[in-house]
Each structure stands twice: as C-alpha cells, then as structure tokens.
C-alpha positions, -999 to 999 in steps of 0.1 A, spaced: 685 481 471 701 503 448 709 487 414 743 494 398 741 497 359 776 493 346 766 506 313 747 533 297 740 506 269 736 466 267 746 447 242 722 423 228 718 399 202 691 377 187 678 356 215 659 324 218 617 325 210 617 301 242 606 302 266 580 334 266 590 363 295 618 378 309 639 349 318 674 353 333 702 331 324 731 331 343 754 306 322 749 332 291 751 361 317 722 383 306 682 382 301 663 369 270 631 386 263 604 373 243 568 379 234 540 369 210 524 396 187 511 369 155 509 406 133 534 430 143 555 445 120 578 463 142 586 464 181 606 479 206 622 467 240 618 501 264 647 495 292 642 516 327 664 516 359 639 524 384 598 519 381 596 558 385 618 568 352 598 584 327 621 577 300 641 546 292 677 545 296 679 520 268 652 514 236 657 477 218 645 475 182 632 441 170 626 438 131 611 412 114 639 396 95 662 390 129 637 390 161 607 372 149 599 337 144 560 328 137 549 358 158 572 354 184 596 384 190 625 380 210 662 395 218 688 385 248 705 415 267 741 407 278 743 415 313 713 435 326 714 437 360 682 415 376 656 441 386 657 459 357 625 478 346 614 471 315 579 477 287 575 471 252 555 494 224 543 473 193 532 486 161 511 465 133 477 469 114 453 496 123 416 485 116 395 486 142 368 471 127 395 440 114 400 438 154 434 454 151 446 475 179 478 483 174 491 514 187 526 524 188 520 550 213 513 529 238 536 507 265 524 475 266 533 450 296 549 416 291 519 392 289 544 371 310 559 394 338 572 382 370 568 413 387 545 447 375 549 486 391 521 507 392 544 539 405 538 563 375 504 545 366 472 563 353 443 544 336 428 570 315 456 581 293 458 544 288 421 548 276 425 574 247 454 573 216 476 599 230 512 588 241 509 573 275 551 567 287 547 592 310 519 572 329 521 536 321 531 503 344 564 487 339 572 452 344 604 437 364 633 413 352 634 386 381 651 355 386 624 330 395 652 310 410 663 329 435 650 315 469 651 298 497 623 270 507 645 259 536 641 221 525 605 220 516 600 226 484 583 199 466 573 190 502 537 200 499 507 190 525 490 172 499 461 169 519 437 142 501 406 160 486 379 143 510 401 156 544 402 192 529 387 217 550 385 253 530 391 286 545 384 310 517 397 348 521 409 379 508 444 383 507 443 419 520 411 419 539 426 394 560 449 413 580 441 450 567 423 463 597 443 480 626 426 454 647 445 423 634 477 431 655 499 423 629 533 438 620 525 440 578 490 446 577 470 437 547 499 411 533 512 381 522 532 386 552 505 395 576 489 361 570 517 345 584 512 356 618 474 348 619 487 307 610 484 298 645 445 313 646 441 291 614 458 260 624 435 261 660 405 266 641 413 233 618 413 243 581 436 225 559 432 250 531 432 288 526 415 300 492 430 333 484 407 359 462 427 370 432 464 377 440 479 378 407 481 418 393 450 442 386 445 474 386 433 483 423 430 521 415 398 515 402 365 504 420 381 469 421 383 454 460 384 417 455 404 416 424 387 400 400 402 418 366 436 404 361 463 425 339 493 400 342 486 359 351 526 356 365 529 382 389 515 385 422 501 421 433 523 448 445 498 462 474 498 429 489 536 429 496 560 452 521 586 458 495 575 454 459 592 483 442 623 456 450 613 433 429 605 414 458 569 405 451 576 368 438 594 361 473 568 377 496 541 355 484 569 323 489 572 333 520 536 331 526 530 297 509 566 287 530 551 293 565 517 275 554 530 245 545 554 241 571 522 243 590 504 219 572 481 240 550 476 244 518 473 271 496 445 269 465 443 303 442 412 319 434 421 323 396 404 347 365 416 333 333 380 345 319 388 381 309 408 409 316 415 443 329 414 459 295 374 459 295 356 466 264 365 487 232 363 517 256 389 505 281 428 508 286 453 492 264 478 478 290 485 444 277 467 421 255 453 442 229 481 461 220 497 428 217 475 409 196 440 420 205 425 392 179 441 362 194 437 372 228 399 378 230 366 374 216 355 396 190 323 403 180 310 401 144 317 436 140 351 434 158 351 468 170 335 450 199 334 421 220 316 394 232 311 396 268 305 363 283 322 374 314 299 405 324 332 427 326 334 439 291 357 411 272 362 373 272 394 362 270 396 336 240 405 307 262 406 282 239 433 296 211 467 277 213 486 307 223 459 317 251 457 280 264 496 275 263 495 310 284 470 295 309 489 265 314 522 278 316 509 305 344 495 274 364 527 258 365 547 288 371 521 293 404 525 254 410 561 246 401 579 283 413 557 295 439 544 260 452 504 269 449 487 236 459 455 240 436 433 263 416 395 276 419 390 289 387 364 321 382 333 318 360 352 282 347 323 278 320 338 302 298 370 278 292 344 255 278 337 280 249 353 280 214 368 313 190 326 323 184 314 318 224 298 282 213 300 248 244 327 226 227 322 188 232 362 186 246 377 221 258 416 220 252 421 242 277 404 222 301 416 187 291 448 206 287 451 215 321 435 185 338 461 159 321 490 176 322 518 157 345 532 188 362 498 196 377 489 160 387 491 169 424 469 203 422 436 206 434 418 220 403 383 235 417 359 256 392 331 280 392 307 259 369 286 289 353 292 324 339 277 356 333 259 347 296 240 316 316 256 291 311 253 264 340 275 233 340 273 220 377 276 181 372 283 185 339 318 203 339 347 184 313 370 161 324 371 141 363 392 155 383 373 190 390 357 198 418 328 222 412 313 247 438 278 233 442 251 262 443 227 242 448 236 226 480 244 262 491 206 270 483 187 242 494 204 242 530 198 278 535 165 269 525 163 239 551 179 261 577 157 291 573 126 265 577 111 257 544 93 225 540 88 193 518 121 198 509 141 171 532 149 144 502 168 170 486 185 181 520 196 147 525 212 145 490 229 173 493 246 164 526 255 127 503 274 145 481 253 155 457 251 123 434 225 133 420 245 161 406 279 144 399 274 103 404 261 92 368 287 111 351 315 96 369 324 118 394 330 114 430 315 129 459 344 147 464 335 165 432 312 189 450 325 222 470 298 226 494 293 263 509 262 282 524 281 314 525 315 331 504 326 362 495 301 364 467 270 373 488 260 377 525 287 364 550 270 339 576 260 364 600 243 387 575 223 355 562 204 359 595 201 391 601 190 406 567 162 400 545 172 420 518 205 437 503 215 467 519 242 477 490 240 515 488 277 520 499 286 510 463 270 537 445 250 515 425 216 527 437 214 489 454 205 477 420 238 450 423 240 421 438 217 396 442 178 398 451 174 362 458 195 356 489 169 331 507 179 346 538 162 351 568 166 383 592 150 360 621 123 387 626 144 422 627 162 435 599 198 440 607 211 448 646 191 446 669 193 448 711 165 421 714 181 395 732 150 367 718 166 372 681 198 376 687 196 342 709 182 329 674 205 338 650 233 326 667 212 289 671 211 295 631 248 302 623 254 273 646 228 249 625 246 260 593 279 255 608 265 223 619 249 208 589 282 218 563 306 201 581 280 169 583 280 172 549 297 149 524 319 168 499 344 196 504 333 218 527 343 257 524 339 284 549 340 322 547 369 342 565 351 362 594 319 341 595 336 321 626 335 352 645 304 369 628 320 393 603 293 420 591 290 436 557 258 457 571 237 436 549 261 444 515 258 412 497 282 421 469 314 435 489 334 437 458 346 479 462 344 480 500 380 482 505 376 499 542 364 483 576 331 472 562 353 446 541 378 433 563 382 412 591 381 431 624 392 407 649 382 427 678 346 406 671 365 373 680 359 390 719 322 385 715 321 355 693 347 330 705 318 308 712 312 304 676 350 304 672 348 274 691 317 255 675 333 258 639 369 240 653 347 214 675 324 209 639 354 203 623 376 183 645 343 160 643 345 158 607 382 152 610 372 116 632 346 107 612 356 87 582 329 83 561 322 120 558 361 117 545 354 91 518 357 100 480 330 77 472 289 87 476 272 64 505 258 30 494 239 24 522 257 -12 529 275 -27 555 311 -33 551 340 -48 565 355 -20 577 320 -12 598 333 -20 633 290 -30 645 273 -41 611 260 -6 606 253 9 572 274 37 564 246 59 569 205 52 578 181 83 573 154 89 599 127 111 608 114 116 644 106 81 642 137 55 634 143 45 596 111 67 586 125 99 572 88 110 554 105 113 523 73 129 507 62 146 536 56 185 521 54 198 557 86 181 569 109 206 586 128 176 603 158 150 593 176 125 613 202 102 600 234 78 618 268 78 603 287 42 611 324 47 630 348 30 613 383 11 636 410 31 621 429 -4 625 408 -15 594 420 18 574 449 19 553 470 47 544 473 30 507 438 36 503 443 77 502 437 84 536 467 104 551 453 115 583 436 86 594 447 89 631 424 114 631 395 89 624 376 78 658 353 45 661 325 61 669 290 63 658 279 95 643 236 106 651 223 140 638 189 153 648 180 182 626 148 201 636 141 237 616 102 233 629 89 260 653 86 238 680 101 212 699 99 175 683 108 140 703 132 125 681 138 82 686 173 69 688 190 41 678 199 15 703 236 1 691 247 -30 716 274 -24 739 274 10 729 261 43 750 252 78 733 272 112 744 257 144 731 285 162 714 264 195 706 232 210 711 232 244 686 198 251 709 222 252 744 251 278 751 277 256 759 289 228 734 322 226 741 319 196 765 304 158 759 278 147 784 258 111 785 221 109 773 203 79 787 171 74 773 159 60 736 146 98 728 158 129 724 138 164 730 155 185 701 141 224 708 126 243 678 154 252 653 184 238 663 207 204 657 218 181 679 247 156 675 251 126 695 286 99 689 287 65 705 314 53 731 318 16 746 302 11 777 
C-alpha cells in the first residue's frame, strides 16, 4: 500500500522522553520519537517515505536545551502517516580510546524499532567512516495496536512447565525447502500450515531460533547476532516492506495458540551485530557505545565474553530496562509464551565481565509481574567458560541440561559403569538442581538441537564433517560422543542401517522417559541429515532445512516419537514438578513407589557395577480421580492408571530381564525399539522379558 504524505513537512514539537521508540498516538494525532544517547551533543530525526529513498524528505534537529532530558532525546511529529521510514545520525565525543564512537556520518537505527528494512543495505560502508545514507537500514513507524487476535489474546495455552513437550526449530528452515508444500515458504506464515503435522506429532511447544532482526547478508543462517530486540525479521515475512512484519509473526503465534501450542523465543540479549572495533556501526555504538557494551581497559576494544566480538553490558540500567521492556513487548504485543535465552551466563556479569552475587537483569526479569506467566528457559554457560548449570540466579529458570544430553548419548552409544548417573539424569537431575531449590522441572533435557549433530547424524558419524563452511572443519565441536554404528555416514548395509534406527528409537525412548522438560530437534522425527555438519550455523540451502520428502521413508520414526509422547502425556509422574522420593502415596492407585530402579534382576540395579550397560526401573500409575486440577495439572485427562516398566539394554547381547508381579494387574508391551512395528500393544505372559542387544522395551499394566 501506497502511503499518502499530505505534506512536504511535519510539524513537530518537543515530545515526551517516555516511553523509548516510535510510538504512535492517535489522541495527539502524530508519532513521538525518542532515544537514549547519555553523551550526545547534537542529533537529527532522518524522515523517509519509502525504505528505498536515499534521501530524507524531512531532517528533525534535536538540541540539547529543548529535546533532551538526562540523555534521552525526544520530539513528536504531528501527523506522520504510520509506515513512515525513518533513521537517526548522532554526533558527540570522538575518542576512541575514551570508548566514544560517535560518528555523525553515520544512520543509526532506533534501538527500539518495531519494524527494520534492509532494501538499500550494505555492511561495509557501515564498517569504515565515510558517509553511509546511501546504504544504510531504516526503521518503520508502526502502531503496535493495530490487530486482530479474534478473541484470544491474553488467552494463552499456558501449558504447565512439567506437561511441556519442546519442538525446537528454525523459523525459515522450517518450511524453506520446495519440498514442504507450503504456499509462503520459509515464513512465519508457512509454519502455520505445518500446525496440523505438529499438533499429530504431540508437542506443546515450538522454540523458534532467533526471529528478532540481524543481518542475514552475512554468513549468518541461524541468527544468532541480533541488530534490533523489537522487531521481528523481514526475510521471515511475505510482505515486510509494508510494515507488516509485526502482524505476520501475530499471525503465527494466532494460529498456534488457537491450536493449543505455545510459542517460546530463542533470544540473544548477549551481544550484537556490531562485532568488535572492526565491525559496522548500525545501532548501539553510534548511540552510546560505552553504555551499551563492554569495554576493554583500553576501550578501543572489547571484551568478548560472547565469542562474537562484543558483550552487550547486560547489567547497566538502561541495557537491562531495554531487555526487559523487549520481553514484554514479545510477551504483552505479540503474545510470546516464554523465553530461552542464548549464552544466559553473560547476564550474570557486571560493567568489568566479573559473576555478581544477584544479577539485576536476571532478578529483574524473573520478578517482574507482566512476565509472571512466561516460561523463562536459559543457556547456563558462555563462550569465556563460564558454567552455571544448577547454579543459575533466581527459581523460576529452567536451564538446558548438558549433562543429561552427554551422559545419555553416552548410555545409548554403550559406555559402561555409568548407569547411577543415567538414572539421575532420567530423575531430573537433582543432583544438579534439588539442593539449591529448584525443581525437576528446572532441567531442559535434550540429546540432540540445532547446536550439534541432529539425531540421525549422532549415529551415523563419528566425527564432524564441516567443510561446507569454509572453515577448514576446524569449527564445531570435536567431542560429539557419537557413534557412526560401524560405517561412517550412508551406507547401503542393511545390518547398520537396521541399527541406527534401534538407536534413534532408544534415544527417542529414553528422553521422553525422562523426568524434566524434554526438547526435540525439528527433522530428527523423520531423520533430517546435515551430512555429518555438526555446526549448521551458514548452511542456509537444503543441507539446513527440513525436506519433508524424508517423512516417506521415515514415518515409522514419525510414529515412535508421537506414541513416546502420548505415553509421557498419561503418565503422571514423569509430569510432576517435584524430583521422585521413592515413597508410596495416596494418590498411588497399588501401594507402588513412584519409581523402583532395577537391573536384570528385580530391585538390584548394580549401582557400582563398572561394566553395567543395563537399567530397569517401574513408574507407579496414578487414578486421575485422585488428581486435581488445583494442584497445576491442566491436562490431567490425559493421565492413565497404568503402571509404567522400562527395560534398557545398550549391551551387545541379549539379557533376560525379571519383571514385577503387580496383583490384579497383567503387563502389555507398549514398544520394543529392537522390533519394526511399535505402533500396537500386545500381552507378555511370563515373569521375564528377553530384551535383544541395544534396544528398550516398555511394558504398562492393565486390569485383568
């Protein structure tokens, strides 16, 4: 659409330093713009009709004396029409070595745009001194207000934490191949028609890689350098040169929750695009470089806690009231459910890169009211070495838990002596979280996400095979403790291909057995390849997106990963917040414990056995009748009163595994990762079970 300007020039007047952005109010009729720049001495308000104008039809000067209040610089535009383009250019101190980065010459985006174009954009000339008007981004005026949620909004899932089933994904990847079959491939949009493919499969949640705006001319596939926190990215949306960008993604999070799914973003509040002293000035240091980021002693440079080139400066009022106030845009105006937030560590860190005893930003964000209902999630390490897992501030994070990923794919892959730590993993981890105060619902559990191989690859590869990124395979990680089950990557021979798909099925098997969150890579439930690349972050072709033409020749694991979770979905005390205690309790329907650990032989799991390669344990069923809704269980006519069984044998070869005798009761085998066909229930008589050489088997009770 077309905008009509009535006017060559707007008037304007002082405007309000509240709140920061381009915020439209239509009682005033017009737009009030303001930014924070603590040192400026002078700035101007560039005004463009269309992204692709290389000059502004209107430039804004604010001064000191009548635009500026305690560093923030503001003016309100009588009647600008709402999809106006619009930049700013700052000037202040020059010092490099004071940390000052001023420069007039260049156009500086709104720290707080709804919307960002990329039509004109180039990142060198953003890199050098020179004048770069010609070649820079421009943000977008949008009214936040202006939608539709059909009746929902504020209606959100609100899925309780220990009946969340994550489904993590790239937002593009998703849908980008020519395979998908979708109408807007690649999109917000295209997601929408692949709900009915998630909703089967029987995730609650979708974790989206970075949405919000970078810079994906560079080497930069999954998105994790973000230029502006408020504005979701352009090439994930049909129309975004319309301003549109806000409602795309609405429409997204619209269709999701309608279908009871939630919507968690993957979010990088740890650095920026801007890199280090040798990269562009698009944003933050033109604005105020000093408050924005870490500096060095000699702050010409800066510290790089993030491995990208700069560390945001989390903790500093202005940065934390900017992290918080993006949150709750995502949360209040878009209607985000929750938050995984990327190398989380780093908000731990004060001004000089030191751990402080109580982060504000963190404390900030987990008691403030108006993100009470979001799942906050965190990546508890970053790229200096710092490792918080169990340790991470405040209660209500959930953390992704590397080291259940890495003792299961240890289990699974057949090391030994290692089953006490197998079993605690699948508890919830309380060794990890339990003495702090958390709950076993603190714990994401994952073997596999986009950080690494995908589930298939884990299989098939021994080492990484990540030449396609020009890196002379020096990236990515060495230690994947993987096993290629005795070929490195494809293979015709039938014998190892019938074994890596027992494997997939025994990881499938033993996360969703698991206490704690589990989380599941997009394309590992139809075997998405990355040719052995463990560290997919530039393969922006078919090597890093989904191509559902695999789902053909996969549907059987398809299958296993909904039947996997529809068990989890009945079983409630894989649901429970709380860690096992291994008590009876009134809501125990047969005066089981909640769970009883075995070995090959009942209640004798060989805890200290160093050649163990086998576990057994029994989850208790629970009546739902004894369940109440007031004790946070939403979904509990999911739950089933059946007894759960789990024979887990990574050994070589086969082991006769005892089962329990429950009165009344009689075992069905539910599935048997070493048979083809697990999509039915069948009765085992008997008080053993044969369990073949690497695989699981599952057994619930029924009533006679």
């Amino acid at each position: 659409m077309q905008l009509v300007y009535e006017k060559t020039k707007y008037e304007y007047e002082i405007g309000e330093p509240c709140p920061l952005g381009a915020s439209v109010d239509k009682d005033k009729g017009g737009v009030n713009f303001s930014v924070f720049s603590s040192e400026a001495d002078f700035i101007q308000l560039l005004l463009f009709k269309t992204p692709d104008d290389v000059e502004p039809f209107q430039i804004i000067d604010l001064n000191q004396e009548d635009n500026s209040d305690f560093g923030f610089w503001h003016v309100f535009v009588k009647d600008l029409p709402i999809g106006t383009n619009y930049a700013y250019r700052i000037n202040g101190p020059i010092g490099e070595s004071q940390g000052y980065r001023y420069n007039f010459n260049k156009v500086i985006l709104d720290p707080y745009a709804k919307g960002v174009t990329t039509n004109l954009w180039n990142r060198v000339d953003a890199c050098n001194t020179e004048d770069n008007l010609e070649t820079s981004m421009r943000c977008s005026v949008i009214d936040v207000s202006d939608y539709d949620w059909e009746g929902i909004k504020d209606k959100k899932p609100q899925t309780p934490l220990g009946e969340t089933v994550i489904y993590e994904m790239h937002a593009g990847g998703f849908t980008k191949s020519s395979t998908s079959n979708v109408e807007h491939k690649g999109t917000f949009l295209g997601i929408i028609d692949k709900i009915p493919y998630l909703k089967q499969l029987g995730v609650t949640a979708i974790e989206i890689m970075p949405v919000m705006q970078f810079d994906d001319k560079e080497k930069n596939y999954w998105g994790y350098s973000t230029l502006s926190f408020f504005a979701p990215h352009p090439s994930y949306c049909v129309s975004p040169q319309r301003a549109s960008q806000l409602n795309e993604f609405r429409d997204m999070v619209k269709a999701l929750h309608q279908n009871g799914i939630e919507v968690i973003l993957d979010v990088v509040y740890n650095h920026t695009d801007e890199g280090n002293q040798n990269g562009p000035t698009i944003s933050f240091k033109g604005l105020d470089n000093k408050t924005y980021y870490f500096l060095a002693p000699d702050k010409r440079y800066y510290m790089n806690f993030s491995g990208t080139g700069n560390t945001l400066n989390c903790n500093h009022p202005i940065v934390q009231k900017m992290i918080i106030e993006s949150l709750e845009f995502w949360a209040r105006d878009m209607q985000v459910d929750g938050f995984r937030f990327d190398l989380g560590s780093i908000l731990s860190r004060d001004t000089y890169g030191n751990i402080m005893e109580y982060p504000p930003v963190l404390w900030g964000i987990e008691l403030r009211e108006s993100l009470t209902d979001c799942k906050l999630i965190t990546e508890p390490w970053d790229a200096d070495g710092l490792y918080e897992l169990g340790n991470i501030h405040g209660y209500r994070w959930s953390q992704w838990n590397g080291h259940y990923r890495d003792i299961i794919r240890s289990f699974v892959k057949g090391d030994p002596g290692i089953i006490g730590e197998v079993a605690g993993k699948m508890s919830g981890s309380p060794d990890l979280f339990q003495s702090s105060g958390h709950l076993a619902v603190s714990g994401i559990n994952f073997v596999t996400c986009h950080d690494g191989f995908t589930l298939n690859d884990l299989v098939s590869y021994n080492y990484k095979h990540n030449e396609e990124n020009g890196e002379g395979n020096r990236d990515g990680n060495d230690n994947n403790i993987s096993w290629n089950c005795g070929i490195e990557g494809e293979t015709d021979n039938p014998d190892v291909n019938a074994l890596r798909t027992r494997q997939i099925k025994n990881f499938i098997a033993v996360l969703f057995l698991s206490k704690g969150i589990p989380m599941m890579l997009a394309g590992d439930e139809i075997r998405r390849t990355q040719g052995g690349n463990n560290n997919g972050y530039c393969l922006n072709n078919e090597k890093g997106w989904i191509n559902w033409d695999l789902f053909n020749n996969n549907e059987d694991i398809y299958n296993f990963f909904s039947r996997m979770i529809k068990l989890r979905k009945e079983t409630f005390f894989l649901q429970t917040r709380h860690f096992y205690n291994g008590q009876v309790s009134e809501l125990h329907t047969r005066g089981l414990k909640d769970i009883n650990w075995h070995g090959t032989i009942l209640n004798a799991p060989g805890w200290d056995d160093s050649n163990a390669r086998s576990l057994a344990f029994t989850i208790a069923g629970v009546s739902p009748d004894n369940i109440s809704e007031s004790n946070g269980y939403k979904n509990k006519e999911n739950f089933k009163d059946q007894d759960v069984h789990v024979m887990m044998n990574m050994y070589w070869e086969s082991l006769d595994f005892e089962i329990p005798q429950i009165q009344g009761r009689k075992w069905y085998k539910y599935v048997d990762t070493y048979e083809a066909d697990n999509n039915t229930e069948s009765l085992h008589n008997g008080n053993t079970y044969n369990v073949k050489p690497r695989s699981v088997v599952v057994l619930i009770s029924k009533e006679n």
